[in-house]
N, C-alpha and C positions, 0 to 999 in steps of 0.2 A: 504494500500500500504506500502510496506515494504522499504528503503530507503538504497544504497550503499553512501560509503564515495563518490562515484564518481557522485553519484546522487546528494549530499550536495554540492559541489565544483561549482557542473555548475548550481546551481539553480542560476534564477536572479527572481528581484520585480523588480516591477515597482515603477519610483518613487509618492508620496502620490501625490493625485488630488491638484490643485490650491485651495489655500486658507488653506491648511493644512500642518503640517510640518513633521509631519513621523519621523520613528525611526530615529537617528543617522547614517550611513552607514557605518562609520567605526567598532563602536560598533558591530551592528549586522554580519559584516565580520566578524567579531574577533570569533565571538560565533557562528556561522557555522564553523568556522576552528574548533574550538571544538567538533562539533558534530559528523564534518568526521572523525577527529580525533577519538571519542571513537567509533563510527562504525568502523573503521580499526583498532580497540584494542591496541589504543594508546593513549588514555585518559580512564578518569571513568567516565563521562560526567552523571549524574545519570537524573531519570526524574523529579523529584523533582526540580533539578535545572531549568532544561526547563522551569517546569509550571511557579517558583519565576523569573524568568530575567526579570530584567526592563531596558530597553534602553532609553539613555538620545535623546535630540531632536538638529538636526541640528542649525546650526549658522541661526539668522533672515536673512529672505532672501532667507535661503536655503530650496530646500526639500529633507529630504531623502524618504526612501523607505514607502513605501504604508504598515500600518499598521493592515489593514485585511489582506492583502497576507501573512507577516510577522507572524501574531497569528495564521491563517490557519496553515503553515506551523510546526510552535510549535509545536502546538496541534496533528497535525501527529506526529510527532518526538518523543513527550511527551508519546505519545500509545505506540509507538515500543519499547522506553526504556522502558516502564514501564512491558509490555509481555517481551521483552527479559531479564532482570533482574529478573525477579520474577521468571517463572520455573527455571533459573539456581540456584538462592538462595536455593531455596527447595531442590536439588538436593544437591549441597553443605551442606546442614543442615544433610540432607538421611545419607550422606556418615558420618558426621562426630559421629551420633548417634551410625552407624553400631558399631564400633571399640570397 
């Protein structure tokens, strides 16, 4: 599945099962605004980054967002960057050898 900035925007998780504390929520806001961001060609947001993100964990007490939905999601994201950066690089590379 291929993913629109606007796709990114209205994703929601749920928050992690009782007894667990899940990603951070504002963290992982932050790094979805990123992602829409370079799907709208307004970051470089690359997949390498996706796969390295680590999100710290809400205040005791609190829960954030459910940590499988959270890596599912990555890990989609992490594929489309990594197919859409890659044929564009080669293409890029094509052109600059032509000259």
């Amino acid at each position: 599945m291929s993913f629109t900035a606007d796709d990114v925007n209205a994703i929601q998780f749920d928050n992690a099962p009782f007894g667990r504390r899940g990603y951070a929520k504002a963290e992982v806001d932050a790094f979805l605004s990123r992602i829409a961001k370079t799907l709208a060609g307004r970051d470089d947001l690359t997949a390498a980054e996706v796969h390295h993100v680590q999100f710290g964990r809400p205040l005791l007490g609190r829960r954030g967002y459910d940590e499988q939905q959270v890596d599912e999601f990555l890990d989609a994201v992490e594929r489309q960057l990594a197919a859409f950066r890659g044929p564009r690089r080669a293409v890029v590379t094509a052109k600059v050898h032509e000259h």
